[in-house]
C-alpha positions in Angstrom: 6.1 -43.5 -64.2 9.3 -42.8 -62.3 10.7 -39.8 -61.7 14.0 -40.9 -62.6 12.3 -41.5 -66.4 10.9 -37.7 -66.8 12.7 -34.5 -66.1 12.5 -33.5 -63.0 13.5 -29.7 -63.3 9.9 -28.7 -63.3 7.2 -30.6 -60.8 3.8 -29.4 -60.6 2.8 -30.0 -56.6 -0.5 -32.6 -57.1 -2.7 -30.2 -54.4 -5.7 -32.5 -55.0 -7.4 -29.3 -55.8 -6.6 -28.4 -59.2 -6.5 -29.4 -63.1 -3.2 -31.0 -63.4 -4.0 -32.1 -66.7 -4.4 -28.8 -68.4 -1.6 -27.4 -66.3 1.0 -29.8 -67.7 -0.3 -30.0 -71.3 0.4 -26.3 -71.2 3.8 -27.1 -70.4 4.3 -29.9 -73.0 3.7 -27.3 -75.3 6.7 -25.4 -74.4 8.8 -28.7 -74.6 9.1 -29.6 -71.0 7.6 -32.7 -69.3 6.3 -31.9 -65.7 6.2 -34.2 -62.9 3.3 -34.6 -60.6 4.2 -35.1 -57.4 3.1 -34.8 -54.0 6.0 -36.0 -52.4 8.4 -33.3 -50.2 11.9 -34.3 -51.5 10.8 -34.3 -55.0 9.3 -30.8 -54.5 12.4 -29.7 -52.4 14.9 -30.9 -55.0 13.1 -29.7 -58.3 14.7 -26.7 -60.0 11.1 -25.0 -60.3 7.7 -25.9 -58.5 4.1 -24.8 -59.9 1.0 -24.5 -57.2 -1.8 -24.7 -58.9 -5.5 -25.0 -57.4 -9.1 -24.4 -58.0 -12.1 -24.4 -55.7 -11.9 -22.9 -52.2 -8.8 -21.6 -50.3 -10.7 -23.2 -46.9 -10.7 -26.4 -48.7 -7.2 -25.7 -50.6 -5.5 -25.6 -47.0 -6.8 -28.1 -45.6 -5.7 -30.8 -48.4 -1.8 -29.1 -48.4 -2.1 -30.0 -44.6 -2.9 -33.6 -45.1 -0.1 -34.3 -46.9 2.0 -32.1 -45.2 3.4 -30.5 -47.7 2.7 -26.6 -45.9 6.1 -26.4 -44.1 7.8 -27.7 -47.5 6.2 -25.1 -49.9 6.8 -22.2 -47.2 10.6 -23.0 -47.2 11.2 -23.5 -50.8 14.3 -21.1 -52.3 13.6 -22.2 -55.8 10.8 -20.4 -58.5 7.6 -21.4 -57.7 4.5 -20.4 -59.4 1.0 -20.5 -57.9 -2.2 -20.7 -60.9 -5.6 -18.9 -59.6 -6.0 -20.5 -56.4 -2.3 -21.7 -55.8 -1.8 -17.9 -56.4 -4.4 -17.1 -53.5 -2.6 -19.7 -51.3 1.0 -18.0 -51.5 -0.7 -15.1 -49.5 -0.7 -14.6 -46.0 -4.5 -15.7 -45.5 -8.2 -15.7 -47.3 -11.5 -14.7 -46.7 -12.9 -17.7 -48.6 -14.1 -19.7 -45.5 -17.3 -20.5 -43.5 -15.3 -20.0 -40.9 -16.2 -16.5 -38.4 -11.7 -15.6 -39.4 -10.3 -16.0 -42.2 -8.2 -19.1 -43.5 -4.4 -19.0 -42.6 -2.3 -19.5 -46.2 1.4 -20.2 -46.8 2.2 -16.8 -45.8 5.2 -16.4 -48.4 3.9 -13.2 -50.0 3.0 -10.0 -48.0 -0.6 -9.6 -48.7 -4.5 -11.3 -48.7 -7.6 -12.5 -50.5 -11.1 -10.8 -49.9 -14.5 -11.1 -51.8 -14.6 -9.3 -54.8 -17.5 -7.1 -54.7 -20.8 -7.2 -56.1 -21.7 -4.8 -58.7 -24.8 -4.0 -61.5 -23.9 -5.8 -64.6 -20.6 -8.0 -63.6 -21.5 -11.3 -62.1 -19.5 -12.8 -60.1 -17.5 -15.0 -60.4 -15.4 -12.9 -63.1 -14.9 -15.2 -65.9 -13.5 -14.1 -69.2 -10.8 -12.1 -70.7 -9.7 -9.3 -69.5 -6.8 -6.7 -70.6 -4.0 -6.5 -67.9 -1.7 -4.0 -67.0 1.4 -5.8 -66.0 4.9 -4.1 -64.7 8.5 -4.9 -65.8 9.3 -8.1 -64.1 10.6 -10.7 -65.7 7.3 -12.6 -66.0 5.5 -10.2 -68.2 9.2 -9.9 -70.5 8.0 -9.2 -74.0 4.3 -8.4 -73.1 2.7 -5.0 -72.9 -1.1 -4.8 -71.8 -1.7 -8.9 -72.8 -5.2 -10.4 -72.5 -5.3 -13.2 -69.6 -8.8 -16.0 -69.1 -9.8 -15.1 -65.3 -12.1 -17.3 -63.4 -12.5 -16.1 -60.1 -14.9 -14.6 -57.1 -11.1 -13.8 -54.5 -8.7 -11.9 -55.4 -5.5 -10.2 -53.4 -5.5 -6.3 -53.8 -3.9 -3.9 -55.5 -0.7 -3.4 -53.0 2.9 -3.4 -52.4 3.3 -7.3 -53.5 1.3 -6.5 -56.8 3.1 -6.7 -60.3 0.1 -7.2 -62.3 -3.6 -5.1 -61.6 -6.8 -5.7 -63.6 -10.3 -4.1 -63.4 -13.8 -6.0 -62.7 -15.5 -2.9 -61.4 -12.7 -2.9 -59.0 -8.8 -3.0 -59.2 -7.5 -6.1 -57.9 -4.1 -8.3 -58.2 -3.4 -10.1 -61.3 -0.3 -11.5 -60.3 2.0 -10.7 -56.9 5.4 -11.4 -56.3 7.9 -12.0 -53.2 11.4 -12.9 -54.0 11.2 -16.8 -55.4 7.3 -16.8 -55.1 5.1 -15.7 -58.3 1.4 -15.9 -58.4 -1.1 -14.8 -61.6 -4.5 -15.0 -60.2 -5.6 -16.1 -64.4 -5.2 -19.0 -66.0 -2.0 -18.7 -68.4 -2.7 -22.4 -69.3 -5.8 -21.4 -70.7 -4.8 -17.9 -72.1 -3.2 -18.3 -75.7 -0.1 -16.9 -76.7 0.0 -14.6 -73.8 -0.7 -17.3 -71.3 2.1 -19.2 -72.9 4.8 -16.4 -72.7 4.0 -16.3 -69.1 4.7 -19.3 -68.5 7.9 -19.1 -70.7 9.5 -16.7 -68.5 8.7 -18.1 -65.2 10.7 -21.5 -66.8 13.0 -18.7 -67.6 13.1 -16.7 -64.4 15.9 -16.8 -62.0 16.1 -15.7 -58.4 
């Protein structure tokens, strides 16, 4: 289909890493039809751009710079939203490498992603439900202490960019923030009515 036959205000960046599918039923829900598109001017000239990803940050990377799309998502001025590990690529790098030093991200939001750590009695990765504490920025409007689905073993945290913190044994990011950028480290595509409102307000959020 052509983009010319779909609304463009939102595209959803096809990372080659990621579930578009559930990603863009979520937002058929909420009445808007995504496009999927790897190509820069598309991305450029949407009115709001979700990065979504899943697997490893080392592999993540290395697909965005195959289709050169790293210099287009680093110099976008409109909303964009990163999902898990499009969250953990808006950061300035990640630990999730075989590599001896960690993997370079986008860099667009002032912080990192380590190894979560082991502990007695919570596996990793941390997959589930958990409670979250979230701030007063516009993403979380209407929510106060919502349940969010994390699958994850990374995570940025808790720092200056944070403006949502959960608890696996450790505090970590739930979501982090720079200007236009926003990350949630969960899934609000698979996280009910919560999930849902999340992704409300970011089609809601202006910068």
């Amino acid at each position: 289909m052509s983009t010319s036959a779909v609304n463009n205000n939102l595209v959803i960046v096809n990372t080659r890493v990621a579930n578009l599918a559930s990603v863009a039923f979520a937002f058929r829900r909420l009445g808007v039809e995504p496009v999927i598109s790897a190509d820069p001017e598309v991305i450029r000239n949407a009115e709001r751009v979700v990065l979504p990803g899943v697997g490893t940050a080392e592999a993540a990377m290395r697909a965005l710079h195959e289709i050169d799309l790293v210099s287009t998502l680093q110099n976008l001025t409109q909303p964009v939203l990163g999902i898990c590990l499009g969250m953990q690529m808006l950061t300035r790098y990640s630990t999730e490498t075989r590599a001896a030093e960690p993997v370079p991200a986008l860099g667009v939001i002032p912080t990192h992603i380590e190894r979560l750590r082991s502990q007695a009695g919570l596996p990793l990765p941390h997959m589930g439900w958990n409670r979250t504490e979230v701030s007063d920025h516009p993403l979380f409007q209407g929510l106060e202490q919502p349940w969010f689905y994390f699958v994850h073993s990374f995570a940025a945290p808790v720092d200056g960019a944070t403006i949502a913190s959960c608890d696996y044994g450790q505090p970590f990011a739930a979501a982090i923030a720079n200007g236009n950028f926003l990350g949630v480290q969960f899934h609000p595509e698979r996280s009910g009515a919560d999930g849902a409102r999340v992704l409300q307000n970011f089609l809601e959020f202006t910068c």
